[in-house]
N, C-alpha and C positions, 0 to 999 in steps of 0.2 A: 504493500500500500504506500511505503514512505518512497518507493525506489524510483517512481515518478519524479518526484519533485527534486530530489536528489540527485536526479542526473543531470536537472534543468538549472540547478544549483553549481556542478561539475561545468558544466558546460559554458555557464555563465564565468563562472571563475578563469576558465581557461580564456572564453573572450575579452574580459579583463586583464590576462596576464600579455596574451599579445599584442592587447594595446598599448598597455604600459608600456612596453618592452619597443614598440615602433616609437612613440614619445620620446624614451628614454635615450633615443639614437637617433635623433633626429637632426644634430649636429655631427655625427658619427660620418665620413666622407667615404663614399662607396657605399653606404650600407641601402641594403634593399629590404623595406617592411617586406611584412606577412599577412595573411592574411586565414585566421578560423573558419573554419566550413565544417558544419556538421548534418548531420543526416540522423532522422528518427529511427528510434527500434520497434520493430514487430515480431513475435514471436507466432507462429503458424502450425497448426501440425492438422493432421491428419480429422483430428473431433472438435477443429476451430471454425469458429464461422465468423469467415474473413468480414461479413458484411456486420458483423455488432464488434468486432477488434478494437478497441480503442489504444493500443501501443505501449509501450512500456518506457517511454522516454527519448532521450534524444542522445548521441555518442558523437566524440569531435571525430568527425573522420578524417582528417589531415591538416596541418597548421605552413599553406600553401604561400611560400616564397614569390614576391612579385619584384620579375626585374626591368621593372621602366626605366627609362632614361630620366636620371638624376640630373636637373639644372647645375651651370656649372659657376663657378665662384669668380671667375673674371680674373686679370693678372694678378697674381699669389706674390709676382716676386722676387720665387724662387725656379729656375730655370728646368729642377727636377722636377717639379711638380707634372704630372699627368693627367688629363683626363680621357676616358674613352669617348668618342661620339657618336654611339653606334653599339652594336652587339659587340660581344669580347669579352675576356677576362686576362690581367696582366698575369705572367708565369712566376712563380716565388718558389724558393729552394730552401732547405732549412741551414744548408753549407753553401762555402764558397767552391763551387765546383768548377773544374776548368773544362775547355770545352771538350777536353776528352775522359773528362770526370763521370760525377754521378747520375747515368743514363738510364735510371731507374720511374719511370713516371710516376709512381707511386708515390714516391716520396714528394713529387709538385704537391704545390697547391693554389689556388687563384683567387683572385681579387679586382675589385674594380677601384681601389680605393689608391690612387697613384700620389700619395704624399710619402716622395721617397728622397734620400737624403746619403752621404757619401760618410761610409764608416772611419775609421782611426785608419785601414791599410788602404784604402782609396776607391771600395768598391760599392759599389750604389746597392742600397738595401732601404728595408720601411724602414719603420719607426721601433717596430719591433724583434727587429734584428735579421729579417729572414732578405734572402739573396734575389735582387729581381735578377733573372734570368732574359738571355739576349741571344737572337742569331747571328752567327756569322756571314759576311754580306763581301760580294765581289765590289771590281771594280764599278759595275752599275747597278751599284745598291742593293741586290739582289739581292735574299736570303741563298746561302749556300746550301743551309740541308734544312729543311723544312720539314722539322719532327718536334715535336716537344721534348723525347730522348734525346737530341741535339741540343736542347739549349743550354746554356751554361754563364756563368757569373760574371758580370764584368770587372777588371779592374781600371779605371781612366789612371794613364801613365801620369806624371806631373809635369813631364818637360818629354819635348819630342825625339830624342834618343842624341844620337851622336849627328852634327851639322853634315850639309851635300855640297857639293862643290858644284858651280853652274856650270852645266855643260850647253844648254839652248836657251837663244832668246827670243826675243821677234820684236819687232816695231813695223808699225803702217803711218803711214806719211802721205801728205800732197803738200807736192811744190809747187808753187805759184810760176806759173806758164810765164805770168809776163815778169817777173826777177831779172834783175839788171846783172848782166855776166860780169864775172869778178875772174883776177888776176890771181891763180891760187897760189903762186911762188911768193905772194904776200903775208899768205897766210898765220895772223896770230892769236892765238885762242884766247886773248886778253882783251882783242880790240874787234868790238863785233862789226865794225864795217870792212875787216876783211873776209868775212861769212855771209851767206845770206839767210841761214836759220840755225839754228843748236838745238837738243832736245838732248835728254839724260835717263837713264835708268838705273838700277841699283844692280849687281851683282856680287857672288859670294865667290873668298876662295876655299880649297879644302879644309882651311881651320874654321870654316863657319864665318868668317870676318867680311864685312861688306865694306864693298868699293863703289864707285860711280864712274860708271861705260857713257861717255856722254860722243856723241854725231855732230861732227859738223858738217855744212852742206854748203857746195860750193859751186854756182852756177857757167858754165864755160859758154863760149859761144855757138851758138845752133853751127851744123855741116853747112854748109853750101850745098852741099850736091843733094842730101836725102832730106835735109831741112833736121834730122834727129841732135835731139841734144842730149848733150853730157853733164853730169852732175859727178864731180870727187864726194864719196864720205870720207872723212878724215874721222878715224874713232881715238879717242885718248881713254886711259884708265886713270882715277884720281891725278890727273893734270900731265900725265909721261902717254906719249905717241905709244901703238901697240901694232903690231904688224898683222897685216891681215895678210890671209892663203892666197885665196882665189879673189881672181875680178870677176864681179856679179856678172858684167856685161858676157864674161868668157870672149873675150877678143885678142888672148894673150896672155892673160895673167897679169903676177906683179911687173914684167920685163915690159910688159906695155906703157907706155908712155902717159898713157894720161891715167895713169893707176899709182904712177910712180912718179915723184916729183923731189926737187929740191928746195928749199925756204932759202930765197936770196931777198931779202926784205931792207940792207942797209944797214944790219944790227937792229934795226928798230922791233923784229920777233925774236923772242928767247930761242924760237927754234932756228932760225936763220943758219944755213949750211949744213941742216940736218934734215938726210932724206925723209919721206914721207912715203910709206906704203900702206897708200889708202884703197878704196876700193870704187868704179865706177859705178854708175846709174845711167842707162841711155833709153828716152822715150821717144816715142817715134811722131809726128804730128796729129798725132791721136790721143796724145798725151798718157800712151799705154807701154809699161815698163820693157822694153829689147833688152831681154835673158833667156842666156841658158838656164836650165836646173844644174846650181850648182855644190848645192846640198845633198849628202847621199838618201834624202827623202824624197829627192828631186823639187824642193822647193827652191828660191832663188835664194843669195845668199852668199854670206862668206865666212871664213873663218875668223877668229882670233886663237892665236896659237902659240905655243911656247918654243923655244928656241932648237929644244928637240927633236920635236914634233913638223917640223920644218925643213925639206928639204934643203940641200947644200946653195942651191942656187938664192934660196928666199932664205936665208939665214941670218938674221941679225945678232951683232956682239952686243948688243947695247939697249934695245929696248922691248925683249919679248916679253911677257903677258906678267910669270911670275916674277918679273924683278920691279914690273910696273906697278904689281901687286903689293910693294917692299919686299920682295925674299921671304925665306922662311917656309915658305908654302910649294904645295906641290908643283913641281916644273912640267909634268905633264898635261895638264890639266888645257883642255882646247874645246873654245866653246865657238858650236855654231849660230849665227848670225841668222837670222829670215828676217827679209825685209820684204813691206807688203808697202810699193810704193805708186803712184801717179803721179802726172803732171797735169792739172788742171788752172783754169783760169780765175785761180782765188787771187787776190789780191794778197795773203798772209799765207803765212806757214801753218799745217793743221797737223797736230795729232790723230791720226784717225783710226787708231787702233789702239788698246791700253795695252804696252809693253808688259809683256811677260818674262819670268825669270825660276828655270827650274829648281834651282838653289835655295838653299838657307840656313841658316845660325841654329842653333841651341836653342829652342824655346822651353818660353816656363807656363805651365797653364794659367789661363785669364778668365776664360767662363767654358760650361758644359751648356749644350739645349740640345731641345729633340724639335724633328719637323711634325707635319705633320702624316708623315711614311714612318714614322716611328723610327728614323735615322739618329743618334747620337753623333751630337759633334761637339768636336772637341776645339777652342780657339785658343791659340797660344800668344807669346809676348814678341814674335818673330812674323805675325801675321799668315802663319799658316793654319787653317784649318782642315782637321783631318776626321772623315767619320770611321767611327770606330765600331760600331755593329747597330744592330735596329734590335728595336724592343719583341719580344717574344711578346704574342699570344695567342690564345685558345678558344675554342668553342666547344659547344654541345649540342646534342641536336635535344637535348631535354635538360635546359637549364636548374627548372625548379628538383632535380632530383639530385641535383648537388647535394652535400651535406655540408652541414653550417657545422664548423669546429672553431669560430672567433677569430677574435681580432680581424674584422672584417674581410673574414678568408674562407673559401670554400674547397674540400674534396670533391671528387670523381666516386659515383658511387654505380651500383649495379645497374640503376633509375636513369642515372643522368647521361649512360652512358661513355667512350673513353675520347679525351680533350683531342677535339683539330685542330691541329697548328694552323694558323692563318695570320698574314701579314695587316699591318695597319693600313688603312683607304684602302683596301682592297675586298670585291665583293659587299659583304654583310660585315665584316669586321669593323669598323669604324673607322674616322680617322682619330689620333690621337692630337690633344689640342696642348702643348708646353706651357707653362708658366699659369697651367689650371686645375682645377679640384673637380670633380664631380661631387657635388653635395647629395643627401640621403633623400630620397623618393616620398618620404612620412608628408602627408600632407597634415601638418597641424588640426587645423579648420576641423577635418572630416573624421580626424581621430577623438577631438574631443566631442564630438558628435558621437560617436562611437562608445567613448567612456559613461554618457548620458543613457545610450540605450542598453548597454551591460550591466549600469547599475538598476536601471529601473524593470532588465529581469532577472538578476539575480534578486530582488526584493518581492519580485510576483511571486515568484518561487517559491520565498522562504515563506509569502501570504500564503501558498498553496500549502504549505510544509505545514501551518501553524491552523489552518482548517484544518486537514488530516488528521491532525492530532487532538482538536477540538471535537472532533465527530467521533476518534478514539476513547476520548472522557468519558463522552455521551453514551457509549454502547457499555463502559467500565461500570458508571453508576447504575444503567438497570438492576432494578431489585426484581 
């Protein structure tokens, strides 16, 4: 007789504890309320007549997990922070596994809740110590093995290992068509109306140490016959002439004449009596660069090279690369040149390509972010940025059968099925948004709504509970 009211009393209680408990986490980031569902009982048998059954109560039949998309908190800040946009769960480890570590999926577990943070040895984990787990990614960002058994810990380096010595550079240029031809046996890097443009970029030697490769450009007079004009580069390293291989134009080489020159200027250039082995530029009246490929990638181009490295005939005692460099550093070290140039009718000199340079120094890390591919990247104090792997995640094809084990963390269970690896913006997975939270799904409002109607049937109940036992009295006292 009591076992009615007492279930609906059970039942109530449990709908009050899941609320509480969505309340209670309602600032908790990643967390996904729940939700109570129960189903009446009926007992039937064989000498029941289903149609006068009045039931025996009510049983919670499962306390159902809801994973909606949590609003997300806006710039945190912090460059670790995560959030998913979309279906996913982040990969967590309970060690720092390497990637040929522990391949155990069992021992994963998942989370939506990316407020994660870089331990005392340098590697990215929550809050509560467990290891977010990452793919290893090719040159086009690719995940390389795409398993969840595959992921493994990251640790972000502090400084980018031992410095590169440049070996390739490039610049793109246009020369002003109508530039008034200059006398290049004038030539002095001090006085810029012996030039008609200069332009500079940085280079590294093999101790990591940066120089400045600065171009001068020097316009000669158009042919007569083809109307094609000539342009000298003169390249210097920190203020010392550098010897170039080859002539762009390939008409000869350095033994060509207008590649190769002498500085008879009156004393008035520091260089004055000292050859110049610069390199040409010839466009045609189309204002379109006449080259070989002289680069072994067949781009156009030329060398800077060291004294070595130089055959006997282009051999300089006196100004090849590493002595321009100051000494000390590597003497073989030859870097090739691509120039990406035209002759057009600007009035001015134009960069028209941002100089590149494969080299660089010793970097010290300066910040970590993620895109939204879930790439990590790493930016140092030497200006190179390097991605170091993308975030692991996973799916299911039955979310709510995860098992909830805390700290805003879920297992893989019989229900839920076993985790697909899948990359971030990719498919259904989501993208991942940096420097954000996903906050918890508990919709305040509708829970305390919720707490109103738990309380007012746990109290029907206990009025059921307390007839029952009133009508018990009444059948006690018959005499």
């Amino acid at each position: 007789m009591f076992g009615i009211p007492l279930s609906g009393l059970n039942a109530s209680q449990k709908y009050l504890d899941v609320t509480s408990n969505n309340i209670s986490n309602a600032n908790s980031f990643g967390f996904k309320k729940s939700r109570a569902e129960f189903a009446d009982i009926y007992s039937n048998n064989v000498f029941t007549n289903a149609k006068t059954a009045t039931g025996m109560g009510v049983i919670t039949s499962t306390v159902a997990q809801q994973f909606a998309q949590g609003s997300l908190t806006g710039d945190t800040g912090n460059n670790l922070d995560m959030a998913i946009q979309g279906n996913g769960f982040f990969v967590l480890a309970p060690t720092a596994n390497t990637a040929n570590g522990n391949t155990n999926t069992e021992s994963r577990t998942y989370t939506r809740n990316g407020a994660f943070e870089i331990n005392k040895d340098g590697y990215i984990v929550t809050a509560m110590g467990d290891y977010v787990q990452f793919y290893d990614i090719n040159d086009n960002d690719e995940a390389t093995n795409l398993t969840v058994s595959g992921t493994h810990a990251l640790q972000i380096p502090s400084n980018t290992g031992a410095p590169k010595a440049t070996t390739k550079v490039s610049i793109g240029v246009n020369l002003p068509a109508n530039a008034a031809s200059m006398d290049k046996t004038k030539f002095d890097p001090s006085d810029s109306t012996t030039y008609n443009a200069a332009t500079s970029e940085t280079i590294h030697d093999s101790l990591g140490g940066a120089h400045t490769l600065s171009y001068y450009f020097i316009k000669n007079e158009p042919d007569a016959t083809t109307g094609n004009t000539t342009w000298n580069v003169i390249t210097m390293v920190d203020g010392t002439t550098a010897d170039n291989l080859v002539d762009i134009a390939g008409t000869g080489g350095l033994s060509d004449g207008a590649a190769r020159f002498t500085v008879n200027n009156n004393g008035a250039s520091p260089l004055t009596g000292q050859t110049i082995h610069g390199a040409t530029l010839v466009f045609n009246t189309a204002g379109e660069l006449v080259a070989d490929n002289c680069l072994p990638d067949g781009d156009a181009g030329f060398h800077l090279a060291n004294q070595n490295s130089l055959d006997a005939n282009h051999r300089s005692t006196d100004h090849y690369l590493s002595k321009a460099m100051g000494g000390g550093v590597d003497d073989s070290q030859d870097i090739a040149v691509k120039i990406s140039a035209t002759q057009y009718g600007s009035s001015s000199f134009v960069v028209s390509e941002t100089p590149t340079d494969d080299g660089y120094s010793t970097g010290l890390l300066k910040s970590v972010s993620v895109n939204e591919d879930g790439i990590l990247m790493a930016t140092y104090s030497n200006g190179r940025q390097v991605h170091l792997a993308k975030v692991a995640m996973a799916d299911f094809i039955n979310p709510q059968g995860l098992t909830k084990i805390g700290d805003t963390q879920w297992e893989e269970s019989i229900d839920s099925g076993e985790p697909m690896a899948i990359q971030a913006n990719a498919g259904t997975a989501g993208a991942i948004k940096g420097a954000n939270l996903e906050q918890s799904n508990v919709d305040l409002t509708a829970s305390l709504v919720d707490l109103i109607i738990a309380q007012r049937t746990y109290q029907a109940n206990c009025q059921a509970l307390q007839t029952q036992n009133t009508m018990m009295d009444a059948i006690m006292s018959v005499r």
